[in-house]
Structures are given as structure tokens and as C-alpha cells.
C-alpha positions, 0 to 999 in steps of 0.5 A: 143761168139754167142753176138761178131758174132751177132754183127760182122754180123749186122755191116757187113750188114750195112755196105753195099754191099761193104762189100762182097768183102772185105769179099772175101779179108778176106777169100783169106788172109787166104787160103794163110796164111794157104797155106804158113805157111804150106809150109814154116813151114812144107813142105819145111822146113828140120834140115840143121844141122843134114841133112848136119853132116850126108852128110859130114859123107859120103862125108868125107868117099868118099862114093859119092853112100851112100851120094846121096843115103842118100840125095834122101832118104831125106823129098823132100826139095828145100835145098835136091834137089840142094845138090842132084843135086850138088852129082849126078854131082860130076863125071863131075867135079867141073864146072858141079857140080856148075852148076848143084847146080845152075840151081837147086837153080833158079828152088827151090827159086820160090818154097820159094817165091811163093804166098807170095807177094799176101798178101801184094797185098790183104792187100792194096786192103782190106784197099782201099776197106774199103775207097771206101765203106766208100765214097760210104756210105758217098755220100748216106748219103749226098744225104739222108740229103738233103732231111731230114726234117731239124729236122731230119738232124742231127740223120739221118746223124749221123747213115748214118756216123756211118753205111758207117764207119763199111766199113773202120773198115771191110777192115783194120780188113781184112788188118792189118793180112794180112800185119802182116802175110806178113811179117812174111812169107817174112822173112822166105821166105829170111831166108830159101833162105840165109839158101839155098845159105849157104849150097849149097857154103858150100857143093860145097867146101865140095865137092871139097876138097874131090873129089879126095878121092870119090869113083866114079860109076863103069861106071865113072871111066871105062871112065876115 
């Protein structure tokens, strides 16, 4: 392990200073990695299935005060706060409740999406990066021959080659992860957000079709 990073850390120094830079790349794509498989994975994420039996075990109950209460005691999830949103409204109407669900939805989705996309930004950079590095290297070593001894021509420009190369090997090492784990997040980013779309349809006809059995708040039903 102590040999890989010798290694690693003697390449990079050759590589030049383009190298710092894709390094900061590197250590950007990982904090948003970390940053989002957490909050896809961990934070935002809930068991629809058992979250939703439950819900309609209130709902078809007609218990509209124990459903919200049960929702608002739920981990704070995009899926939650759109249901809530849908639950609070039900006294208004079928119009409101819908409504409700979503603005409340507009407002969570960003929640899925956020950050995600720099990735893929990060992954392009790297990669250019790398190339613009390689380039540089290329031009100096170029530069160096030209004023070689002919005899020496040919080892210095092969050791300036194989040096400018370690930029283009840094930036896709730095890209290829980056790319890979975009997509990964991406798709459970849309996986989540159908999943969203899904159960507030699904709780809006639940809700509907069992409005006229629900027990309202005592101040609601005074006003009707």
C-alpha cells in the first residue's frame, strides 16, 4: 500500500502543476458523492410500502387527525411532506388538497436533484484538464529538444512524453468515478422523484374516495 502511494505521489509530481487543480477536482467529486449518497440513500429515503399501508389504515378508518399525526411523526422526507401537505388540506377540498400536494412537490424535487449535476460538470473538467496538462507538458518538452544535443534527443523527449502523460492518466483517473457515480445518483435521483409523483396520485384518490367518511377538526366541521 506505502509502494501504490509512493508511486501515485511521484507520478503526480511529475505531472506538473496542472495537477493541482485536477486534484482539487478529485477531492470536490468526492465530497458530493459522500454529500449525495447520504442524502439519497439516507436522509431522504422512507419504506413507501409500510409508510403508505399504514396511512391508509387511518384514511380508510376516516381518522383524518391520526393520519396527519402519523405522517408528521414520520423521518422528514420529500415523499412525507407532500402526503402531509395533501392530509392538512382535506377539509378545503379535493381542489386544495391537490394543490397543496403540488406546490409541495415543486418545493421537495429540487431536494432529489440538487448537486447531483455537478458531478458530471466535474467529470468533463477533470478530463480537459488532464489534456490541457498534457499539452502544456508537450509544448516544454518540445521546446527542450530543440535545444538538446541531437544525441540526447530522443531520451529527453521520451521522458518529457512520458511525464506530460501522467496528467491525461490524473484527470480521467479523477473523471471515470465521477461519470460512474453521476449516473448512479441520477438514477436514483428519477427513481425517487416517479416514486414521489406515484404515491401523492395514488394518496390523492385515496384521499377522495374517502373524504365524505373522514372525520373533520371540530372547527371545520362548526363552519360547515
Amino acid at each position: 500500500m506505502g509502494e501504490m502511494f509512493g508511486t501515485l505521489a511521484k507520478h503526480y509530481h511529475e505531472g506538473g502543476w496542472m495537477m493541482h487543480p485536477i486534484l482539487v477536482s478529485l477531492f470536490v467529486a468526492i465530497g458530493l458523492i459522500i454529500d449525495r449518497v447520504i442524502a439519497l440513500y439516507f436522509k431522504t429515503s422512507i419504506d413507501k410500502e409500510s409508510f403508505l399501508k399504514e396511512l391508509k389504515r387511518h384514511v380508510y378508518s376516516g381518522d383524518l387527525d391520526k393520519a396527519i399525526s402519523f405522517t408528521a411523526s414520520q423521518k422528514k422526507t420529500p415523499l412525507t411532506s407532500v402526503i402531509k401537505a395533501g392530509l392538512i388540506n382535506v377539509p378545503k377540498g379535493e381542489a386544495d388538497v391537490q394543490a397543496a400536494m403540488d406546490e409541495a412537490s415543486l418545493r421537495e424535487s429540487p431536494k432529489i436533484e440538487k448537486r447531483t449535476g455537478y458531478l458530471a460538470m466535474i467529470g468533463n473538467v477533470a478530463t480537459l484538464l488532464g489534456l490541457l496538462g498534457t499539452i502544456v507538458g508537450l509544448i516544454g518538452a518540445f521546446g527542450a529538444v530543440a535545444n538538446a544535443n541531437p544525441a540526447d534527443k530522443a531520451t529527453i523527449l521520451a521522458s518529457s512524453i512520458s511525464e506530460a502523460m501522467n496528467c491525461t492518466a490524473f484527470g480521467l483517473l479523477t473523471a471515470i468515478p465521477a461519470l460512474v457515480a453521476y449516473s448512479v445518483l441520477q438514477g436514483r435521483s428519477q427513481h425517487m422523484l416517479e416514486e414521489l409523483n406515484e404515491s401523492a396520485v395514488a394518496v390523492l384518490n385515496l384521499i377522495v374516495a374517502n373524504r365524505d367518511k373522514m372525520k373533520m377538526p371540530a372547527s371545520v366541521a362548526a363552519e360547515e
